[in-house]
Chimera marker file (.cmm) of the C-alpha trace (Angstrom):
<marker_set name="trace">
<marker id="1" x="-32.835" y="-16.003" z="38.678" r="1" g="1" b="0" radius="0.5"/>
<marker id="2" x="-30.031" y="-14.354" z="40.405" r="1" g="1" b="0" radius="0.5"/>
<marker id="3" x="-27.392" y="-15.913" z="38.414" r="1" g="1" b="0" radius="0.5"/>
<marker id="4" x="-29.364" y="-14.512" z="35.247" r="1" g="1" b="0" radius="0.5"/>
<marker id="5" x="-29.452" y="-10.499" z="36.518" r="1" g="1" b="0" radius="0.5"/>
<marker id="6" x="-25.387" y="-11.398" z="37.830" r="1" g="1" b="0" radius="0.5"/>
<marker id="7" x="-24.604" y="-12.972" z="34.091" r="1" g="1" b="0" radius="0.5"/>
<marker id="8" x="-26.696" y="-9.954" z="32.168" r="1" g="1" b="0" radius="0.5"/>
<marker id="9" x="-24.901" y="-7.215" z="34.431" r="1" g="1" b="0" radius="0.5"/>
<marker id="10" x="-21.541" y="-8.943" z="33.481" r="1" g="1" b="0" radius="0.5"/>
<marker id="11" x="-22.476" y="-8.707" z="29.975" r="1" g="1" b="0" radius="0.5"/>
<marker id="12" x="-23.533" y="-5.211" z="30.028" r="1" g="1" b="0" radius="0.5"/>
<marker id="13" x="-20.779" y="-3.871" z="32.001" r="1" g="1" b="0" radius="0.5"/>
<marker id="14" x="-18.053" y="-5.530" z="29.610" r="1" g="1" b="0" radius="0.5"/>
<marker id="15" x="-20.435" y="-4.067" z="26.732" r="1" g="1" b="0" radius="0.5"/>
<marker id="16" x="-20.155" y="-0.896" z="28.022" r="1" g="1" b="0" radius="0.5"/>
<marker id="17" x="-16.665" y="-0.895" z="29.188" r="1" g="1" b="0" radius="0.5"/>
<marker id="18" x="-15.270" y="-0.458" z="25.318" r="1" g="1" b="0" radius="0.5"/>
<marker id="19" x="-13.308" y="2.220" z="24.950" r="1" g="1" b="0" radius="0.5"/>
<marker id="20" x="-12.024" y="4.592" z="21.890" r="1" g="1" b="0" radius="0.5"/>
<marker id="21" x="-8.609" y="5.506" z="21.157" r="1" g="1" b="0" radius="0.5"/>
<marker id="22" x="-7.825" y="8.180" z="18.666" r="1" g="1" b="0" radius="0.5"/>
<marker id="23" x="-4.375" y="9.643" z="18.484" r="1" g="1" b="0" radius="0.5"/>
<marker id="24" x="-3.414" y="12.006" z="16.321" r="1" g="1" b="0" radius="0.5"/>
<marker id="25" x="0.272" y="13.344" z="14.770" r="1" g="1" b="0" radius="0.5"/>
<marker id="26" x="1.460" y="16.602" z="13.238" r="1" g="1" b="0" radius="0.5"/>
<marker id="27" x="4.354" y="17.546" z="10.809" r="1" g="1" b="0" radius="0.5"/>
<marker id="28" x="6.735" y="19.691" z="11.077" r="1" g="1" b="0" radius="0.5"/>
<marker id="29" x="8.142" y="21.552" z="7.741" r="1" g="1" b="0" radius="0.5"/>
<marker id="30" x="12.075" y="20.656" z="7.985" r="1" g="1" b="0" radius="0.5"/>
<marker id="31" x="14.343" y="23.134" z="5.190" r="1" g="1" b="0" radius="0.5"/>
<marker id="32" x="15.441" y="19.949" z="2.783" r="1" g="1" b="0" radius="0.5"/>
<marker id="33" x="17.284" y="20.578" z="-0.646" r="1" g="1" b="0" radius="0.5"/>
<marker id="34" x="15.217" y="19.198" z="-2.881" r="1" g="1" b="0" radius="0.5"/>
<marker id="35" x="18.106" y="18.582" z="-5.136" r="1" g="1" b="0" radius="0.5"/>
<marker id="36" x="19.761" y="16.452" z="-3.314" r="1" g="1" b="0" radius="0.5"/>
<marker id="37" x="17.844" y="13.321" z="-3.841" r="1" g="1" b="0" radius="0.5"/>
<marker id="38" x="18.465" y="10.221" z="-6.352" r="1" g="1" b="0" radius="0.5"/>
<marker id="39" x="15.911" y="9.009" z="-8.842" r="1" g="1" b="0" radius="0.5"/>
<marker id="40" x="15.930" y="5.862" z="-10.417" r="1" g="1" b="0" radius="0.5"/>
<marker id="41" x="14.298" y="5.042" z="-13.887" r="1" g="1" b="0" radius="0.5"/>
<marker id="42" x="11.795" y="2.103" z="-14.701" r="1" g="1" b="0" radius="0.5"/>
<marker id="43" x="12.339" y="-0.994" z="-17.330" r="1" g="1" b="0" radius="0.5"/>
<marker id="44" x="8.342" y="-1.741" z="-17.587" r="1" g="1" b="0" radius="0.5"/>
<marker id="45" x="7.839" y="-4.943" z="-19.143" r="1" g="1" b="0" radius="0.5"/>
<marker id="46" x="5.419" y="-4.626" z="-22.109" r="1" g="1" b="0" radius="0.5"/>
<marker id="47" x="3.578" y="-8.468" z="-21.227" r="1" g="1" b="0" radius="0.5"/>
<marker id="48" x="0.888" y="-8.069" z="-18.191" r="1" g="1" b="0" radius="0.5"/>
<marker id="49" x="1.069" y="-11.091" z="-15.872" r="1" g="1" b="0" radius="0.5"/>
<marker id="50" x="-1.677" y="-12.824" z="-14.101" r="1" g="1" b="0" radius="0.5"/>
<marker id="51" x="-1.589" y="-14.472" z="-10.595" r="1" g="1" b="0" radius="0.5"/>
<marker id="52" x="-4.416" y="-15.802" z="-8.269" r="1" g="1" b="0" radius="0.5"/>
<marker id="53" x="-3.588" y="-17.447" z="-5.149" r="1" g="1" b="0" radius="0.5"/>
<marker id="54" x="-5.626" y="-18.711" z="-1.722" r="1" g="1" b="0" radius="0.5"/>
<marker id="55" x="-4.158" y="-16.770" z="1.290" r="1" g="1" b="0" radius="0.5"/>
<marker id="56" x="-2.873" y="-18.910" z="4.122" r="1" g="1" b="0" radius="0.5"/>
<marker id="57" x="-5.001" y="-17.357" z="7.761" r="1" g="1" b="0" radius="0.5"/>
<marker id="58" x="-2.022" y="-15.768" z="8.654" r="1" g="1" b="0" radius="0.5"/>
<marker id="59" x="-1.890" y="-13.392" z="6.071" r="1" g="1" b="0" radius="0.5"/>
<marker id="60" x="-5.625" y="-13.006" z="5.890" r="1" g="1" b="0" radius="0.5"/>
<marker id="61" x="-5.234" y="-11.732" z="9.724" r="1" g="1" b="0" radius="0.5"/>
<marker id="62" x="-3.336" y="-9.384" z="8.661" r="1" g="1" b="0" radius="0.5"/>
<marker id="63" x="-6.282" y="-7.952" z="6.103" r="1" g="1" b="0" radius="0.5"/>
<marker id="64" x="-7.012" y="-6.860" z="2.344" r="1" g="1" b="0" radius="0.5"/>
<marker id="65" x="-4.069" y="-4.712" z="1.873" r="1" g="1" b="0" radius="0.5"/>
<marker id="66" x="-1.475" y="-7.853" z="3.450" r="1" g="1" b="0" radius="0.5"/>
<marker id="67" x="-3.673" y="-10.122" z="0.891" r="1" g="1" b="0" radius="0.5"/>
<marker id="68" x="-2.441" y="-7.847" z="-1.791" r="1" g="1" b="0" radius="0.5"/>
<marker id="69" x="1.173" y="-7.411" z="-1.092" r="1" g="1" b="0" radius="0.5"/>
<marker id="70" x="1.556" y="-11.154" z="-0.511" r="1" g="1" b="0" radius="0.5"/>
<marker id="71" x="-0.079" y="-11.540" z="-3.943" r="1" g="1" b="0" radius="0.5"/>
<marker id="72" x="1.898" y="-8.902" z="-5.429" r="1" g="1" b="0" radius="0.5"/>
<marker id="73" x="5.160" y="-10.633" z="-4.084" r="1" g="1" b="0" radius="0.5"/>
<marker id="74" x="4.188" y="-14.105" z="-5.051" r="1" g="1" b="0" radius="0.5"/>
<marker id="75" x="3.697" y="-13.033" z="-8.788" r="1" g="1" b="0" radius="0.5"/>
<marker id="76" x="6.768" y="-11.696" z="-9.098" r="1" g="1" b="0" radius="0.5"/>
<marker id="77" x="8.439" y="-14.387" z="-7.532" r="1" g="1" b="0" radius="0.5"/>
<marker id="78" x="6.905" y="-16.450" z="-10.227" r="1" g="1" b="0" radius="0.5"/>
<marker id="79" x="7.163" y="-14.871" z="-13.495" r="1" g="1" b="0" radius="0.5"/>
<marker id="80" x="9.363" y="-12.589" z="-12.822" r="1" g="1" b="0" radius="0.5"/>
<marker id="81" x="12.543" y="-13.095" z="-10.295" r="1" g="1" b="0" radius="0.5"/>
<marker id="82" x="14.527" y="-9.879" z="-11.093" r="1" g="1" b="0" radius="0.5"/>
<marker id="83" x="11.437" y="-7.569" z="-10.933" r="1" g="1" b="0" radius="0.5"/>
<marker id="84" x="11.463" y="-4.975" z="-7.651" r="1" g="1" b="0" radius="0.5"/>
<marker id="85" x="7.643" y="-3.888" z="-8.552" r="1" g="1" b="0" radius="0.5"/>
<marker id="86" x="4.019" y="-4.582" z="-9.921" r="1" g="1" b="0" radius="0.5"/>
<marker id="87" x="3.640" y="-1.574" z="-12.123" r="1" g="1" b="0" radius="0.5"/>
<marker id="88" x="-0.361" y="-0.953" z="-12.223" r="1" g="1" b="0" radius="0.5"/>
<marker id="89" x="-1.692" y="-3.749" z="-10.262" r="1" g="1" b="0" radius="0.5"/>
<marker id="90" x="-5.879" y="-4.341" z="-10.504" r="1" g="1" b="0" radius="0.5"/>
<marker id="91" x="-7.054" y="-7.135" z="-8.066" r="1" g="1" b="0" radius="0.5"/>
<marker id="92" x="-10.248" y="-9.314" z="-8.161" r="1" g="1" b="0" radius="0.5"/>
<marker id="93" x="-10.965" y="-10.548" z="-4.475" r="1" g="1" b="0" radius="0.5"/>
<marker id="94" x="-13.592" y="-13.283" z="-4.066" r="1" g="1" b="0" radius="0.5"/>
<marker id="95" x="-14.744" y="-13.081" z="-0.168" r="1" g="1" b="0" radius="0.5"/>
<marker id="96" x="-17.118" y="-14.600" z="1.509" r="1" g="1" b="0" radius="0.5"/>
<marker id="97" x="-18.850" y="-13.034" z="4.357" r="1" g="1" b="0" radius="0.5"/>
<marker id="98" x="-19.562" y="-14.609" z="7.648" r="1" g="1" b="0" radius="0.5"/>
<marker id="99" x="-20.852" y="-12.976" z="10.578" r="1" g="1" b="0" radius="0.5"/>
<marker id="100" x="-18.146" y="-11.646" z="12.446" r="1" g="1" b="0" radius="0.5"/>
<marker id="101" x="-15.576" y="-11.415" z="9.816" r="1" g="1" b="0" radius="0.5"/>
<marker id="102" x="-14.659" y="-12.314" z="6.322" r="1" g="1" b="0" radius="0.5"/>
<marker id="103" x="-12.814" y="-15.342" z="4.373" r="1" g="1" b="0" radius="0.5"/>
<marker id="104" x="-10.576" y="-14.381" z="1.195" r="1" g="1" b="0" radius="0.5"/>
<marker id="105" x="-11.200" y="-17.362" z="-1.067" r="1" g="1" b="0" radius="0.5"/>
<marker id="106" x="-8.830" y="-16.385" z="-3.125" r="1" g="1" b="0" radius="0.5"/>
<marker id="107" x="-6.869" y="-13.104" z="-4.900" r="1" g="1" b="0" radius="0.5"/>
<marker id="108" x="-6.100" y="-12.810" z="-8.221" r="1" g="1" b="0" radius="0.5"/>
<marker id="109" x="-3.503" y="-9.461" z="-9.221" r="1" g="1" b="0" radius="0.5"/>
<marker id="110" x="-2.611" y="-8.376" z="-12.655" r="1" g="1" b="0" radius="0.5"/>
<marker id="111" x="-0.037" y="-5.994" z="-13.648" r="1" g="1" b="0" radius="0.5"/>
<marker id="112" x="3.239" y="-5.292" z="-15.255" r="1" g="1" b="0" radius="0.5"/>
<marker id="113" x="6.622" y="-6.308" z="-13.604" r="1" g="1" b="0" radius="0.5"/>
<marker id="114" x="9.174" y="-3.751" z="-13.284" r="1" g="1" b="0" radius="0.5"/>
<marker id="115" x="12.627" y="-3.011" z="-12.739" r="1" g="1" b="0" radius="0.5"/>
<marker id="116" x="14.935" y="-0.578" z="-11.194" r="1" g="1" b="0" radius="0.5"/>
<marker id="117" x="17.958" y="0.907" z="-13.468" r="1" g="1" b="0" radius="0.5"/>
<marker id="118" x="19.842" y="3.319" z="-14.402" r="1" g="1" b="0" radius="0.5"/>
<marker id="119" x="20.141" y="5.657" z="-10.899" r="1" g="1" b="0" radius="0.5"/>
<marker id="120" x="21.042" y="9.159" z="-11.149" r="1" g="1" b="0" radius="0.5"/>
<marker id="121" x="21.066" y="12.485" z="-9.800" r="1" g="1" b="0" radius="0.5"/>
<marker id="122" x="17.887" y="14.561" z="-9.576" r="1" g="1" b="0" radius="0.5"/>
<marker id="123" x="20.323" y="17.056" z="-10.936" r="1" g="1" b="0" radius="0.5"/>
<marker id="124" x="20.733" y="14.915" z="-13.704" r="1" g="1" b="0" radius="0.5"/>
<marker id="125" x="17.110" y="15.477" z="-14.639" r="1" g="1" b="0" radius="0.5"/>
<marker id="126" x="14.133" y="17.282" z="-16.023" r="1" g="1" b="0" radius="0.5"/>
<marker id="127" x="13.399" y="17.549" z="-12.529" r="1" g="1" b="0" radius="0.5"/>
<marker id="128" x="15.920" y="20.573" z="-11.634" r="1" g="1" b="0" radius="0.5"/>
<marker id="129" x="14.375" y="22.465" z="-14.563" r="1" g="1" b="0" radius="0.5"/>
<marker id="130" x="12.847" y="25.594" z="-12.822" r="1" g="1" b="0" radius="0.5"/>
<marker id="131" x="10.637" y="26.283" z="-15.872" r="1" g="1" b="0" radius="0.5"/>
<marker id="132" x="9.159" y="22.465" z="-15.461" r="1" g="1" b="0" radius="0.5"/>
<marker id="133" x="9.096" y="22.278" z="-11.710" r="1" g="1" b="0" radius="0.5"/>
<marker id="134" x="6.858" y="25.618" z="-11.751" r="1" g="1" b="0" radius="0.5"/>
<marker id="135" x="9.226" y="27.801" z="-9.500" r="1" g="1" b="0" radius="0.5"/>
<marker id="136" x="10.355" y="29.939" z="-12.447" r="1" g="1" b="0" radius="0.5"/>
<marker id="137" x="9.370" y="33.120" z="-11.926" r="1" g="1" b="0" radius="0.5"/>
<marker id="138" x="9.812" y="35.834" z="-14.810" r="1" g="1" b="0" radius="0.5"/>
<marker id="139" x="11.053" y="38.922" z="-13.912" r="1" g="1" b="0" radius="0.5"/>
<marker id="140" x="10.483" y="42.096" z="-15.786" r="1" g="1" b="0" radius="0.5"/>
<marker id="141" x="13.224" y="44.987" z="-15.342" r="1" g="1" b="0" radius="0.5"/>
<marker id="142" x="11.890" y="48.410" z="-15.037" r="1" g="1" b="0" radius="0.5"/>
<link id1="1" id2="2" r="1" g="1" b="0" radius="0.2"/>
<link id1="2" id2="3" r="1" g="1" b="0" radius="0.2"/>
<link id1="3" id2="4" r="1" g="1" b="0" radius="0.2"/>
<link id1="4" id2="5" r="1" g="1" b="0" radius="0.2"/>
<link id1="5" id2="6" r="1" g="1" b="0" radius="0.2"/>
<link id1="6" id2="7" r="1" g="1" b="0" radius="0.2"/>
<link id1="7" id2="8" r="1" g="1" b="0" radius="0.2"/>
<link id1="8" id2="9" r="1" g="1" b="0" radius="0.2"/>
<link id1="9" id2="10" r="1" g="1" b="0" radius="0.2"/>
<link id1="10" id2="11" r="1" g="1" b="0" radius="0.2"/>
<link id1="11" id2="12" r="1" g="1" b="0" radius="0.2"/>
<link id1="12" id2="13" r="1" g="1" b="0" radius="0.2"/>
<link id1="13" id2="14" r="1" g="1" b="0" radius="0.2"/>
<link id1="14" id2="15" r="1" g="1" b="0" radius="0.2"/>
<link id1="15" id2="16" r="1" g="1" b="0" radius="0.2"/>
<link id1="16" id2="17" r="1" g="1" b="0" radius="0.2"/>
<link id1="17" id2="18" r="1" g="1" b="0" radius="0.2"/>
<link id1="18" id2="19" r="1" g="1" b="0" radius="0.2"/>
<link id1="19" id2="20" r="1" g="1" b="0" radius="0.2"/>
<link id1="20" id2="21" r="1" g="1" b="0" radius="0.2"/>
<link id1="21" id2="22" r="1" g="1" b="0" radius="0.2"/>
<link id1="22" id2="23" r="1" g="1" b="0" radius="0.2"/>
<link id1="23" id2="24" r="1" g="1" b="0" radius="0.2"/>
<link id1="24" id2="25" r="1" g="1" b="0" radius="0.2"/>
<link id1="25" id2="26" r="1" g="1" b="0" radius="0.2"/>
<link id1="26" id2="27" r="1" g="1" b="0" radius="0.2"/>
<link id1="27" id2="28" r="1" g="1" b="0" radius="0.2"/>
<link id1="28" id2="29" r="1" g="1" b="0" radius="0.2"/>
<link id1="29" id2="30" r="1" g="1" b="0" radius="0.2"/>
<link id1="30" id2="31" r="1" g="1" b="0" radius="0.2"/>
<link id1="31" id2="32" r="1" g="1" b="0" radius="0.2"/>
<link id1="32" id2="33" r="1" g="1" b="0" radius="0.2"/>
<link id1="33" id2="34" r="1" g="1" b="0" radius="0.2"/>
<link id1="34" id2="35" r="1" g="1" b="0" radius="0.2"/>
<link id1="35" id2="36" r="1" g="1" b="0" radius="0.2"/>
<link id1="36" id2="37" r="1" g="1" b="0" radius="0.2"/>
<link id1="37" id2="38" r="1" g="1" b="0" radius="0.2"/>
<link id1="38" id2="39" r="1" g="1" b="0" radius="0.2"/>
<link id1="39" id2="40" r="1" g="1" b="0" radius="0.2"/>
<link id1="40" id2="41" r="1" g="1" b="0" radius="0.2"/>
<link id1="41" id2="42" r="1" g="1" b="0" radius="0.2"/>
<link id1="42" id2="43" r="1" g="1" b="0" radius="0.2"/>
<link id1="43" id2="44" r="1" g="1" b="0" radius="0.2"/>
<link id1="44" id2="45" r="1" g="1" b="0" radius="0.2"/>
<link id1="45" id2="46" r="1" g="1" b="0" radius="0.2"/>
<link id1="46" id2="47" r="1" g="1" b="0" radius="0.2"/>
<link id1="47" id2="48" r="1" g="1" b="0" radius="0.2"/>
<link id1="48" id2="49" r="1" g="1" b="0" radius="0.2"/>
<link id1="49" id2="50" r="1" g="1" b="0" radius="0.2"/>
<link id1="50" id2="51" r="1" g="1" b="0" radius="0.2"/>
<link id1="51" id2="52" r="1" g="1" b="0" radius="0.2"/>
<link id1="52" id2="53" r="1" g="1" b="0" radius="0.2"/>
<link id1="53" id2="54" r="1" g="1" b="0" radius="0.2"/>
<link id1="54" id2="55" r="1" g="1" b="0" radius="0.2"/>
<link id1="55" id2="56" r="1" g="1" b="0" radius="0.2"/>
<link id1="56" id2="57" r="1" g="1" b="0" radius="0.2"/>
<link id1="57" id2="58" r="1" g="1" b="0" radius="0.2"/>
<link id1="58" id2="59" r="1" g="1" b="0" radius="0.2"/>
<link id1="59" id2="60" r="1" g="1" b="0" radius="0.2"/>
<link id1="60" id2="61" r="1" g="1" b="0" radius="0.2"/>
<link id1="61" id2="62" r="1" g="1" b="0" radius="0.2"/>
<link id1="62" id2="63" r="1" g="1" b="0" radius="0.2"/>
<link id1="63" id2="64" r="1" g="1" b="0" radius="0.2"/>
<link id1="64" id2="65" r="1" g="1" b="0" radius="0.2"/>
<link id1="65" id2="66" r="1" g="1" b="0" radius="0.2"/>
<link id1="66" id2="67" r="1" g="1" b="0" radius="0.2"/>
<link id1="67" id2="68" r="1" g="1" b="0" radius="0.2"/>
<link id1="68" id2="69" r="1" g="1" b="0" radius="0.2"/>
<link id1="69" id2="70" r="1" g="1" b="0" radius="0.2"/>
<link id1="70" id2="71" r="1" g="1" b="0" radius="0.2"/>
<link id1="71" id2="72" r="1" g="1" b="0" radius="0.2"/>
<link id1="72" id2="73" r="1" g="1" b="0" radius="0.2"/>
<link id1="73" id2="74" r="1" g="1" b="0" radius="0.2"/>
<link id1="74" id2="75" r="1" g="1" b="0" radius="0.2"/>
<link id1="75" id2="76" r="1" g="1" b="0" radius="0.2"/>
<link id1="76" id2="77" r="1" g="1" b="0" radius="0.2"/>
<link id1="77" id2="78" r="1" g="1" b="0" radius="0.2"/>
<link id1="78" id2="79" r="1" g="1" b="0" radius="0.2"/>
<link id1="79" id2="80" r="1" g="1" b="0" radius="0.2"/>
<link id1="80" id2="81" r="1" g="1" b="0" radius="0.2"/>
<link id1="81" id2="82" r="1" g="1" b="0" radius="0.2"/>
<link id1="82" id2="83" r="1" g="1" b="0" radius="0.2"/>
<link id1="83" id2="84" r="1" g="1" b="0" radius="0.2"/>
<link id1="84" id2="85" r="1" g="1" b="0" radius="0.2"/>
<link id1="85" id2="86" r="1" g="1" b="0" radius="0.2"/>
<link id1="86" id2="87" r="1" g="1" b="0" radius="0.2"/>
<link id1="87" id2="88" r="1" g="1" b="0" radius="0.2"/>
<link id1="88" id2="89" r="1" g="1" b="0" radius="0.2"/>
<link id1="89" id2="90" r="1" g="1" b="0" radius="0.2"/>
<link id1="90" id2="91" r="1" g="1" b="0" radius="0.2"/>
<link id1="91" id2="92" r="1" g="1" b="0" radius="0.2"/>
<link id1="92" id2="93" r="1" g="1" b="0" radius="0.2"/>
<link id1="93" id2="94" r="1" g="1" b="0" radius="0.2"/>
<link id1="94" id2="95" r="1" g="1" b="0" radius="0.2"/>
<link id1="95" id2="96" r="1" g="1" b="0" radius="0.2"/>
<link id1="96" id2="97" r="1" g="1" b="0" radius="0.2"/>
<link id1="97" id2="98" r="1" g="1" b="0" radius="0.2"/>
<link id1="98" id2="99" r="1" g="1" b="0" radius="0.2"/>
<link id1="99" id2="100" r="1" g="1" b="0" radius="0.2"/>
<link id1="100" id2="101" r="1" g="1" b="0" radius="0.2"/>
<link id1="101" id2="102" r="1" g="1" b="0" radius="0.2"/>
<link id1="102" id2="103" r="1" g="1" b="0" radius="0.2"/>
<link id1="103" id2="104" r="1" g="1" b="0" radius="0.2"/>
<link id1="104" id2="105" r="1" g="1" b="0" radius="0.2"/>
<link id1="105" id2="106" r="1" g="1" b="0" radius="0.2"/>
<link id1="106" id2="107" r="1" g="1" b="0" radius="0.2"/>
<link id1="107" id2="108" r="1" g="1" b="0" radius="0.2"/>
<link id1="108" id2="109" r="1" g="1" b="0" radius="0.2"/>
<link id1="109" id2="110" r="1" g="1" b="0" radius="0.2"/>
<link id1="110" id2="111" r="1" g="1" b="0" radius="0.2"/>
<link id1="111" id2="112" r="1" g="1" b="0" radius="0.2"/>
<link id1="112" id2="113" r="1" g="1" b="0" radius="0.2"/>
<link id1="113" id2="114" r="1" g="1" b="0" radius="0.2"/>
<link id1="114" id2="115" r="1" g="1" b="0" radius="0.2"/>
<link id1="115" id2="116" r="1" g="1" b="0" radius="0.2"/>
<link id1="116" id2="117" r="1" g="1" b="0" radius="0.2"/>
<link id1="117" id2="118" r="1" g="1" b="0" radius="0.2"/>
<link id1="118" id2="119" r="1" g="1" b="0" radius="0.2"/>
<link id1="119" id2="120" r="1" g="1" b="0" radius="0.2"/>
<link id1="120" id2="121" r="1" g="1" b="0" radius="0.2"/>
<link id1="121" id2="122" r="1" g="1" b="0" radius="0.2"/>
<link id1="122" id2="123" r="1" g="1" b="0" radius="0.2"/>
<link id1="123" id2="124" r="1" g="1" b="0" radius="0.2"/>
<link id1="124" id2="125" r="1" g="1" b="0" radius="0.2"/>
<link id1="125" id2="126" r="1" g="1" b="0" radius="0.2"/>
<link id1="126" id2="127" r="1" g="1" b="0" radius="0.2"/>
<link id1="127" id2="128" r="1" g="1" b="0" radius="0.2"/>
<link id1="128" id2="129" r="1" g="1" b="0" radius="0.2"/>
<link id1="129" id2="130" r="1" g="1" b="0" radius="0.2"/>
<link id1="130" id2="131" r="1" g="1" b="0" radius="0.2"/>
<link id1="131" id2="132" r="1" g="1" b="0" radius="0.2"/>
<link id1="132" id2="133" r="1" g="1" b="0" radius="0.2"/>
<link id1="133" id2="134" r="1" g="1" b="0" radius="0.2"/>
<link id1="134" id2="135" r="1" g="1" b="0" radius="0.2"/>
<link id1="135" id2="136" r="1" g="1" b="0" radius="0.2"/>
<link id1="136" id2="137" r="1" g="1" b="0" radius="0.2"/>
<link id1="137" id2="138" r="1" g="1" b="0" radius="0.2"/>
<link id1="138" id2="139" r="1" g="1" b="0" radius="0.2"/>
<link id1="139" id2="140" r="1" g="1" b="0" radius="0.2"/>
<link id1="140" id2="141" r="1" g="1" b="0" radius="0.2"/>
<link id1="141" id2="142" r="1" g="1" b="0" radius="0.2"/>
</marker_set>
C-alpha cells in the first residue's frame, strides 16, 4: 500500500510540476528608405503540377508546416529544377489520429512553379509612384 500512495504522489507531483513559458517581443520603428530596396519579377508557369509524397518521421517531427515545405521542395525538384517557388500551393493531408499524436500518411501539394527574373530597382517601378503608393497628397494654394 505504501508503495501505491509513494507512486501516486510521484505522479501527481510531476503532474503538477508543468510549467508555462510565454515570452513576448516588441518592435521598434527604425527610419528605412523605402526606396532603396530591389524587386524581382515572376515567370509563373501557366501548367499546375501535382505531387503527393509519404513523409519520412523526421520531417513529420518537425510538424504540418515542415510536411509542407518538404513537399513543396520535392515537387519542384521533380518537375521543375530551375523553379525558386510554388506559386499558390493548396495541400490535401491524409492523417491519422492516434492518441497522443498524429501520423501524416501522406501530402499531396498543387501549385504553379515559379521563377525569379529580371531584378530591378524599386525605383524602377510603379512602386515609387506617390499617386499609387497613396502618399500623394494634393495641395491647394491659397
Amino acid at each position: 500500500m505504501k508503495k501505491i500512495i509513494m507512486f501516486a504522489a510521484a505522479v501527481a507531483i510531476s503532474i503538477v510540476s508543468c510549467t508555462t513559458t510565454v515570452k513576448t517581443a516588441s518592435t521598434t520603428e527604425l527610419p528605412a528608405d523605402l526606396l532603396s530596396a530591389t524587386v524581382a519579377d515572376l515567370e509563373v508557369s501557366p501548367t499546375r503540377i501535382t505531387y503527393t509524397m509519404t513523409p519520412s518521421k523526421e520531417i513529420q517531427r518537425g510538424g504540418i508546416g515542415n510536411a509542407k515545405r518538404a513537399a513543396i521542395m520535392e515537387a519542384l525538384e521533380k518537375y521543375d529544377k530551375d523553379a525558386d517557388i510554388l506559386v499558390e500551393p493548396e495541400f490535401v493531408i491524409s492523417v491519422q489520429n492516434n492518441f497522443f499524436f498524429k501520423n501524416i500518411n501522406s501530402i499531396t501539394v498543387t501549385g504553379r512553379p515559379a521563377k525569379y527574373k529580371g531584378y530591378h530597382s524599386l525605383n524602377d517601378s510603379v512602386w515609387c509612384n506617390p499617386v499609387f503608393r497613396g502618399t500623394y497628397k494634393n495641395k491647394i494654394r491659397k
